[in-house]
N, C-alpha and C positions, 0 to 999 in steps of 0.2 A: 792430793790436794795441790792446787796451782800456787806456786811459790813467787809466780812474774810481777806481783803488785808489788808500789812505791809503800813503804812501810810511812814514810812521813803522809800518804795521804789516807792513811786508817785514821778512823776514830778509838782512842783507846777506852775501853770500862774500865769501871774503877768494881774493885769487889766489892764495896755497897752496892752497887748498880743491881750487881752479878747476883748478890743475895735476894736482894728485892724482886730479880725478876724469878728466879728460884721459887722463893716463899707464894708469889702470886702463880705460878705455874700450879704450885702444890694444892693451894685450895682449888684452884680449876677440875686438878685431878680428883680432889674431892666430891666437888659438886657430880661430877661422872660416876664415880662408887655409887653415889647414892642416886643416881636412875636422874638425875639433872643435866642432860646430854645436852640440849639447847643452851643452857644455861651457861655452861661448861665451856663451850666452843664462843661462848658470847664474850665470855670475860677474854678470852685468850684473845680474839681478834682482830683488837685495837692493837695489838702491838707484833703482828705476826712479822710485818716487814722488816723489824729494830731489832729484835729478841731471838733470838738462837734458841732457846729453850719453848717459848710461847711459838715460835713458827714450829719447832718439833713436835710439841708435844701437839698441838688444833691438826698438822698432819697424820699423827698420831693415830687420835680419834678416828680419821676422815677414813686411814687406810684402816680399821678395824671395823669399821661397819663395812666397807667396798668388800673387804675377805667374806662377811657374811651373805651379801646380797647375791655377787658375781654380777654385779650391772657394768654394762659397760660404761656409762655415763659414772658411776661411783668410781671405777677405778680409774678413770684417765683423771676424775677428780682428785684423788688423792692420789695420783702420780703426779699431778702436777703443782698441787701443793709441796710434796715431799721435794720436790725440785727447789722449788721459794725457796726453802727451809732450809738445804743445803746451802745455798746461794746466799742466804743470810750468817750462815755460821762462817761462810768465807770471807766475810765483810767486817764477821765480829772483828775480827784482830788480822794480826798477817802472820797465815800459815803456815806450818813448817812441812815441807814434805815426808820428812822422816826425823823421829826422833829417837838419839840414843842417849846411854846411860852412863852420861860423863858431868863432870862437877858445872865446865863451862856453859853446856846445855841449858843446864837444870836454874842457872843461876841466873839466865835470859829468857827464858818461858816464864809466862805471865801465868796465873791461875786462870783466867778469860784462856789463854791459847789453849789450855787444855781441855777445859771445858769446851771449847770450840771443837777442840780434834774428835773427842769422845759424841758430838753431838753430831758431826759430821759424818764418820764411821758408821753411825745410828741410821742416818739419812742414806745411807749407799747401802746400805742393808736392808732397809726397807725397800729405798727404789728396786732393787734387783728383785725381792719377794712380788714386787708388784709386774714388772717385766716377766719372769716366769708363769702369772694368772692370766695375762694379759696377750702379749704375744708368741702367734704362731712361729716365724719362720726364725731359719738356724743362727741368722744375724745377731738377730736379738737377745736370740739365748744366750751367746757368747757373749752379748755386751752385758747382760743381766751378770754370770758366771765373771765376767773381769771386776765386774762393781764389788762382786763378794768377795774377793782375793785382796781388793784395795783394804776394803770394809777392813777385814780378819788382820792383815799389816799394821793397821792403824791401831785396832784395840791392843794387838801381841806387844808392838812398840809401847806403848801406854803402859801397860800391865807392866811392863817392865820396869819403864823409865819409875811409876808410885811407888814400887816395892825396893828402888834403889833407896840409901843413905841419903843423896844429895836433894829428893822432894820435899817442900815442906809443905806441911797440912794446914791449910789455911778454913778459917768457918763454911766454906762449900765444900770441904775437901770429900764426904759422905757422900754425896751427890754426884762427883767425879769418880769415886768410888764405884758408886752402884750400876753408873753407864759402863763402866770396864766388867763389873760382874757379870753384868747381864750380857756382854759381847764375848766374851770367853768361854763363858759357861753355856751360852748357845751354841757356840761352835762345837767346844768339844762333845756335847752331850747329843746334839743332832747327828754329827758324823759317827759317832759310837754305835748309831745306830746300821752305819751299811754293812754290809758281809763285809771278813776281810780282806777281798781281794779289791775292790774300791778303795778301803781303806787305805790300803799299802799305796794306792795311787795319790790318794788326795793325801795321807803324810810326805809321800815324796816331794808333792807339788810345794810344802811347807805348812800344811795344815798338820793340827792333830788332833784327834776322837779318844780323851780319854773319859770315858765316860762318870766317874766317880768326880773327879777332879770339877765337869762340867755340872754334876750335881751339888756339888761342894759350894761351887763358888754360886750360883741359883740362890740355894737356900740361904748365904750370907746376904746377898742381894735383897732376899723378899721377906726376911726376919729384921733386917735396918730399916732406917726413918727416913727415906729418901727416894728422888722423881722415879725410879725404876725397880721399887719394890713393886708396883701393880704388876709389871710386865715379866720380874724374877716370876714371880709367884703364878701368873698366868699362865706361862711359859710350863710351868713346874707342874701342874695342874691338870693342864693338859696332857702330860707325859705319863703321872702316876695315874690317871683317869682315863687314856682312853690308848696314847702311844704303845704303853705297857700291856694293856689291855688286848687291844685287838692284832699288835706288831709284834710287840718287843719280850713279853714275858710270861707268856704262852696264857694268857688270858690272869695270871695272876696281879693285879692293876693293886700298887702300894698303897691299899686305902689307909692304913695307920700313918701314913706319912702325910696324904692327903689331907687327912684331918687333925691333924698338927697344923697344918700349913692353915689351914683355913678359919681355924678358930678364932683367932682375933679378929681377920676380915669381917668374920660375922660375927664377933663382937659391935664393930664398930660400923658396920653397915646391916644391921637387920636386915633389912628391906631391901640390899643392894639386887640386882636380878641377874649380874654375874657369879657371884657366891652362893645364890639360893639354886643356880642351875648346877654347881658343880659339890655343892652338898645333896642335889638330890642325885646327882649321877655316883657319888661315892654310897649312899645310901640301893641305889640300883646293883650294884657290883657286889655288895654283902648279902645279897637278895631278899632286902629289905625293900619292896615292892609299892607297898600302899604309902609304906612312909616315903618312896621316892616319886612317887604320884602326885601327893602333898605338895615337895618340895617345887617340883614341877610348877603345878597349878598355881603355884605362889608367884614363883618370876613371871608367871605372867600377867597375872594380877598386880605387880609391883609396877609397872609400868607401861606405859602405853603408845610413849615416842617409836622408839625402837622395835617394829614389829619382827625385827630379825631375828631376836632374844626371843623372840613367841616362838619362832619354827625352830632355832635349837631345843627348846621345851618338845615341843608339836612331834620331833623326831624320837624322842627317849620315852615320850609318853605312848608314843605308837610302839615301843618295843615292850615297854611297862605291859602293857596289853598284850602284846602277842605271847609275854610269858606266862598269860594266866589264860590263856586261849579265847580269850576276849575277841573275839574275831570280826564284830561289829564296832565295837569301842576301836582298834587298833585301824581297820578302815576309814571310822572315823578321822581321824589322825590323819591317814596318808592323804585322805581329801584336800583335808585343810590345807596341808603341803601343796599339793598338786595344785590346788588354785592361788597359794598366795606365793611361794619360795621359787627362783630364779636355780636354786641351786642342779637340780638335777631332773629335770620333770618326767624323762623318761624313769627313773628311776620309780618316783611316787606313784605313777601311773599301774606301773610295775606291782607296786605292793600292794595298792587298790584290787586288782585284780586277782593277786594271791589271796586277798582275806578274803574275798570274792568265793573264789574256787573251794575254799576250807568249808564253806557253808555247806551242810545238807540239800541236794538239789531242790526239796521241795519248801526250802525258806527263802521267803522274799527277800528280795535283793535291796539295800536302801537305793531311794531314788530310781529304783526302775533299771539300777544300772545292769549292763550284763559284761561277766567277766572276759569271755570271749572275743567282745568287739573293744575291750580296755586292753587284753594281750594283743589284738592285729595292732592298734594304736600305740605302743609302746615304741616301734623304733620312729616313728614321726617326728619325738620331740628328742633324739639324740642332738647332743650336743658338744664342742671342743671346749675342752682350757687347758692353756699353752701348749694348742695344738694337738690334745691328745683328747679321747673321750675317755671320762672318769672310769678305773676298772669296774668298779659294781653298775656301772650302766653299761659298760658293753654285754656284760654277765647278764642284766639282765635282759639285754635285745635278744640276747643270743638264746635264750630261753624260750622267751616269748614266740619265739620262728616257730615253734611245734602249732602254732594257730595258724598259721598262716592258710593251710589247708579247708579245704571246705567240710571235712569233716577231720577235727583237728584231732590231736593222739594229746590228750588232758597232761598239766602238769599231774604229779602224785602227791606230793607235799609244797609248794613253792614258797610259803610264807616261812616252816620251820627251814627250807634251804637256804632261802637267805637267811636264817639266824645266824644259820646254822657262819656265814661269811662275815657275819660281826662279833663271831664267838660269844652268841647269848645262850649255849649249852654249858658254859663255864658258870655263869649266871646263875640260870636254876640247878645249877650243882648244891647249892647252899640251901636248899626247898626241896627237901624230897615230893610234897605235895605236887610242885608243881613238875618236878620230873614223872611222876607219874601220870598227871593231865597228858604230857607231852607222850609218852610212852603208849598210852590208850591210842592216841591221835594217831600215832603211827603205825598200830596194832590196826585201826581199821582200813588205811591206806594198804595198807599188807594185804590184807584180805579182799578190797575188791581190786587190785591189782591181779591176785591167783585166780578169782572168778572173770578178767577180764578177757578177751584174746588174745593170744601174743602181737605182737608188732614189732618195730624195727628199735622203738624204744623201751623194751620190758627188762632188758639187764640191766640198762643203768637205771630206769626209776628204781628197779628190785637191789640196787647197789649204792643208790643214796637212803632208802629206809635202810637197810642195813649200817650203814654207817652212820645213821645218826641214831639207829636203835642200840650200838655199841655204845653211843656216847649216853646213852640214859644207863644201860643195863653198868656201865662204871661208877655212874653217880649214885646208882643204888648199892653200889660194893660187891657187883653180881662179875665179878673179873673175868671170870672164863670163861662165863657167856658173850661179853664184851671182846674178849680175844679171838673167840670164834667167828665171832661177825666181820673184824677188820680183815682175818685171814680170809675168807668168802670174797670180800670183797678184792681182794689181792690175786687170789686164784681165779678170780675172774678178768681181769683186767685185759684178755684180747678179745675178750667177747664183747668189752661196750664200745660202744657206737661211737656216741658225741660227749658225754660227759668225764671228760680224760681225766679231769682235778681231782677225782674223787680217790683214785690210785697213789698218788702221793699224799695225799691229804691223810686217805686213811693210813697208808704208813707212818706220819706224824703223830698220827692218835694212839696208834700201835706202840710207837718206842714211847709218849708218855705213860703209858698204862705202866709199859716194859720198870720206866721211871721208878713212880711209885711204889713196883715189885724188888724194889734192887737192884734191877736186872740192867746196870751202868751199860756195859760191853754191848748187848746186841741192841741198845734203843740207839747206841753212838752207830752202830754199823747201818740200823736204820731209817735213823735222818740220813747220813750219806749216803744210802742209795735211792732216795726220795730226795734229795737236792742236783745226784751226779745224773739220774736214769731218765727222769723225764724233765721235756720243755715243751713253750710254746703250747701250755692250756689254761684256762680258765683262772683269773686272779695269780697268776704262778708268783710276781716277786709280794703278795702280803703272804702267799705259804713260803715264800724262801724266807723274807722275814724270820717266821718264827722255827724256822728252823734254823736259823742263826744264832738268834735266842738263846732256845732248848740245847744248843751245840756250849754255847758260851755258860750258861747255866751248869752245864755236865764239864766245864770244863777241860772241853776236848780238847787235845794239842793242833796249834794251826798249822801245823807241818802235817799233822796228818788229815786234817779238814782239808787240806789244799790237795793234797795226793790224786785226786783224780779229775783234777780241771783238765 
């Protein structure tokens, strides 16, 4: 923060001011819970220029719908608010660059400078989240990457300076509070997530990733009465719902935690269409299905501003469906995406087509469409953000190429393949009903694969049914038959062509099974040689991911996880 202003030409607050504008932030944030998004942005706006907190939080807003959209016109919007915003907290009072934990410090900082500091921290943290969606080239990334080192300084020092003797807690002091929780507790609990050889860097650089710590201080956050319990909780939410889920915890997603966390939200927001989306996704992951349908079809019924909140529904609802083999209903879905979501269109086009393909040749196709010319169409609508195309879109261009041919070589399964990449085999683990739907479906892919001709692609199709036919015959308690399929598909592994992931993927499946046998020692030797043996295929860092996970889970010593970098 810039230290070069005349301190005699700031305007000082007084802490009435500071409360006042607090308290009117809080019902704004209010009005937002409860699905009054217009409303919400309306009352903040008159004082976005004056207010540190009202410019943050109408920023806020701006840049959490821009994250939904991916418009370019949203995010330069809400980068250039979040600038205002900044530019406002420097104005509140006169800033200190650095603050430590000394009596004379503490005795000359205002309650405003610090609320200042913690709102600014906020603002370079967001700026940089938005720098990273936004721009391509290596500049930016660097300047994105110095904004968050500034950011992490600001809150460390902060975190500090509260927890000394010499702070006193004044009527905002909860509020000053929950911006340091929610800054610390992001950090540590984000970086907790990389392997540890990032780690060891980003500690060296002066970060740290301890992940408990980062969960710790969250939940203090999002269980208190203050501006950045939505965001603790949010934050949190998304972590036990879906980071944990599809990254971090080999598909085990803390729903008990979840719904601790969430219970009073929807207490006091029935109706809100953020909490009815993340009660129906905690309800999805117990494989509680129709009730997470429900919850779906509510948030979008709840409101009608924000058609973003429809496509986060529109997306869980297409998978709701793909787990009951609903293959028109789940279609359904991907359309709606396809015509209304910015987010990935190659993507939806993608799934369009798979649900396409699953159908019986001799049933009509909705709308006349044909899967064929929706796979050549698929790499058209690739797309970048921050310079990269999202992995499950390249995954699925790359897929899609088997059409390109005038007489093309068929996906075999492509809708359960990609579940199979958002880990919804963990899902219907909890439904034997519906692993057996899924087990049939694969059972007849099987079948006319062995009556088909060979082709250039018959080991790997005959090596992704297998591999996801392990992952049914587990969920049914059928072990050995499941052990048998991942070793097939292992001992095949110089025989496939183009689908390389499948070789360490099914090595991951292999030492969870190992997991649950007991069998500690050879599922550790097997993620390390499914993290050390192969690179450079399909999705590789969400499977290093959880094999960081399953490594951390089991316990492994990092001296010996590092052995063979």
């Amino acid at each position: 923060m810039s230290n070069g202003k005349d301190p005699n030409a700031v305007q000082n607050s007084s802490p009435m001011a500071l409360k006042e504008c607090l308290d009117e932030c809080m019902e704004a944030l209010d009005l937002f819970l409860n699905n009054h998004f217009s409303e919400s942005l309306e009352r903040l706006r008159p004082r976005v220029n004056e207010s540190m907190y009202h410019a943050l939080i109408y920023a806020t807003v701006l840049e959490m719908e821009a994250m939904m959209t991916f418009q370019h016109d949203d995010i330069s919007r809400a980068g250039n608010t979040m600038k205002n915003a900044q530019e406002v907290c420097n104005r509140s009072q006169f800033l200190i660059l650095y603050i430590c934990e000394s009596e004379c410090v503490c005795a000359c900082v205002s309650a405003v400078q610090l609320h200042a500091e913690v709102c600014y921290a906020e603002c370079q943290l967001q700026r940089a989240a938005l720098t990273f969606l936004q721009d391509e080239n290596m500049v930016s990334f660097i300047k994105g990457g110095i904004k968050v080192r500034n950011s992490y300084l600001i809150y460390k020092e902060l975190h500090a300076l509260v927890k000394s003797r010499h702070c006193l807690k004044g009527p905002s002091h909860e509020h000053l509070q929950g911006g340091i929780s929610f800054g610390i507790g992001a950090f540590n609990l984000t970086l907790s997530l990389f392997p540890p050889r990032i780690l060891k860097v980003l500690e060296f650089a002066g970060f740290s990733g301890d992940k408990e710590y980062g969960l710790g201080l969250l939940r203090e956050g999002a269980t208190a009465k203050n501006l950045r319990s939505m965001l603790c909780a949010l934050l949190l939410l998304c972590y036990y719902t879906f980071l944990t889920f599809i990254l971090g915890r080999t598909g085990e997603g803390e729903v008990t935690e979840a719904e601790s966390l969430l219970k009073p939200f929807r207490q006091h927001y029935p109706r809100g269409a953020i909490f009815l989306f993340f009660a129906g996704r905690t309800e999805e992951i117990k494989g509680n299905i129709d009730e997470a349908v429900k919850l779906f079809e509510d948030g979008c019924k709840a409101q009608q501003a924000w058609k973003q909140f429809h496509h986060m529904c529109y997306w869980e609802l297409m998978w709701c469906f793909t787990y009951k083999c609903a293959w028109k209903m789940a279609y359904f879905y991907a359309d709606l995406l396809s015509q209304e979501s910015r987010w990935s269109k190659a993507m939806y086009v993608y799934m369009k087509a798979a649900y396409l393909s699953m159908l019986p040749n001799s049933e009509a196709r909705p709308f006349g469409e044909d899967e064929v010319e929706l796979f050549r169409n698929v790499p058209t609508f690739k797309q970048k953000i921050a310079g990269k195309s999202p992995p499950t879109e390249k995954f699925a261009i790359r897929k899609a190429r088997r059409y390109k041919a005038a007489s093309p070589v068929r996906l075999p399964v492509p809708a359960l393949e990609m579940m199979y990449m958002w880990n919804g085999f963990s899902v219907i683990s909890k439904r034997p009903d519906l692993t057996d739907g899924m087990m049939k479906t694969l059972e007849t892919a099987e079948r006319a694969l062995l009556a088909a001709p060979e082709n250039e692609c018959s080991v790997d199709d005959k090596c992704l049914i297998l591999l996801l036919k392990g992952l049914c015959f587990k969920n049914q308690g059928c072990l050995q038959a499941a052990e048998e399929c991942f070793h097939e598909v292992f001992s095949s592994q110089k025989k496939i062509r183009f689908d390389h992931y499948l070789v360490p993927n099914c090595l991951v499946e292999l030492s969870l099974l190992y997991v649950d046998q007991g069998r500690r020692d050879e599922a550790i030797k097997l993620l390390h040689k499914a993290k050390h043996n192969y690179k450079d295929y399909s999705m590789e860092s969400r499977t290093l991911f959880r094999i960081h996970a399953a490594l951390a889970k089991l316990k492994a010593d990092p001296g010996e996880e590092e052995d063979n970098l």
